[in-house]
C-alpha positions in Angstrom: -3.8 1.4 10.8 -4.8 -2.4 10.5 -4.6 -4.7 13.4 -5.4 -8.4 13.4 -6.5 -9.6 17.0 -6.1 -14.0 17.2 -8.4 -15.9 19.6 -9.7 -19.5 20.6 -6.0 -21.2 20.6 -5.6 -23.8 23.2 -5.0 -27.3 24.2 -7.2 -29.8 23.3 -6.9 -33.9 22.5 -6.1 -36.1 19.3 -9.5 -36.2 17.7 -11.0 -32.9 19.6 -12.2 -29.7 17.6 -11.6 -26.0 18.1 -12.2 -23.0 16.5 -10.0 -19.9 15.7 -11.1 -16.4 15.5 -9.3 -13.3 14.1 -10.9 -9.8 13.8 -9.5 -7.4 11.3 -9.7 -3.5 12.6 -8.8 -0.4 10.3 -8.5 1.0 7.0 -9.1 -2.7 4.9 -9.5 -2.5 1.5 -12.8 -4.4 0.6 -10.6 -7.0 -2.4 -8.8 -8.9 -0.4 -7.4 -12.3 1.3 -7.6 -13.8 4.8 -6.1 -16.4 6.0 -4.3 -18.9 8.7 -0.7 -19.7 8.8 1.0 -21.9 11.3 4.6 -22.7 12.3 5.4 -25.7 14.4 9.0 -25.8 16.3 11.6 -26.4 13.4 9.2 -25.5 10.7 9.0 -22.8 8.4 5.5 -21.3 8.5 3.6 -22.8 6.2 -0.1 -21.5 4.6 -2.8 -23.7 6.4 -6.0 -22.2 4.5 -7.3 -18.8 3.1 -10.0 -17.4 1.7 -10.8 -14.4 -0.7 -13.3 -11.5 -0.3 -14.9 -13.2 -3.0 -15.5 -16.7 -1.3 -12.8 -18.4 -2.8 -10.8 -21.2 -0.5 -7.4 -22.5 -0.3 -6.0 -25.3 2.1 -3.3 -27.5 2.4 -3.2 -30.8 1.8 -2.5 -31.3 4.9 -6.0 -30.5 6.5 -7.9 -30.5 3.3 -11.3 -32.2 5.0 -10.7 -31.5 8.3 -10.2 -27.8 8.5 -12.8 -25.3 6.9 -12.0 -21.4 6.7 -14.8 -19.0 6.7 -15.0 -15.0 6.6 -17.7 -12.5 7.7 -16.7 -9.3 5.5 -19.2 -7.6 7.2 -18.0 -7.8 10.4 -14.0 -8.0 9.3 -13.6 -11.6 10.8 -12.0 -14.9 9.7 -12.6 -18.2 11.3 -10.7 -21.5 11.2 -13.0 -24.3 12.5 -10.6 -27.3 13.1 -12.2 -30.6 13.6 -10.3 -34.2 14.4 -7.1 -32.9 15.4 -3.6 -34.4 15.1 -0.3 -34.0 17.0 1.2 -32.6 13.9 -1.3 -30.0 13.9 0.3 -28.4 17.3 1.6 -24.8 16.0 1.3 -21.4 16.5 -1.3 -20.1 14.1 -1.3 -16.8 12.7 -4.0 -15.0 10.9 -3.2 -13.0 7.9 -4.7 -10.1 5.9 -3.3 -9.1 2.4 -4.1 -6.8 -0.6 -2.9 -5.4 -3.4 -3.5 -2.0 -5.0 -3.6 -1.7 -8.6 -3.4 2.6 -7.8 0.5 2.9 -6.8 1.0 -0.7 -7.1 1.4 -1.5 -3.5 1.0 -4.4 -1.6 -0.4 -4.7 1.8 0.5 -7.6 4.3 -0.6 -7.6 7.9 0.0 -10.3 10.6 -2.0 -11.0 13.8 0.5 -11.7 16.8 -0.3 -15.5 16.9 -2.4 -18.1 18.7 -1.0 -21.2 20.4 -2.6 -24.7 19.0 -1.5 -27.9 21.2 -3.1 -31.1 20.3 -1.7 -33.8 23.1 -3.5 -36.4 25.4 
């Protein structure tokens, strides 16, 4: 079984940096994607960045230049260092493992319970 375990949400101030953790445990198949997802009150949840087995990145717009994504596949871990932070960036963020199996042709999406983000003076 896969589990997804969230850490370093918190509360910090406009401008201020911190840095997300999420550590993957369990059968993980070795091609896969890793990412962050928020969802701020009233929002739908929206993809903040991810990043491939294979080193490739995604972000939105949105934090493009302000947020980098980075993955150990060693270790199983994904990390979301988020520098000058905005109000708007206030969410719950969760981390997110997915795969696909060509063999059976089934997909695989797992969810970490979710990290609070507040960013208010």
């Amino acid at each position: 079984q896969v589990q997804l375990v969230e850490s370093g949400g918190g509360l910090v101030q406009p401008g201020g940096s911190l840095r997300l953790s999420c550590a993957a445990s369990g059968s993980i198949f070795s091609i896969n994607t890793m990412g962050w997802y928020r969802q701020a009150p009233g929002k739908q949840r929206e993809l903040v960045a991810a990043i491939t087995s294979g080193g490739s990145t995604n972000y939105a717009d949105s934090v493009k230049g302000r947020f980098t994504i980075s993955r150990d596949n060693a270790k199983s871990t994904v990390s979301l260092q988020m520098n000058s932070l905005k109000p708007e960036d206030t969410a719950v963020y969760y981390c997110n493992l997915n795969w696909v199996r060509l063999l059976g042709r089934r997909a695989y999406d797992y969810w970490g319970q979710g990290t609070q983000v507040t960013v208010s003076s």
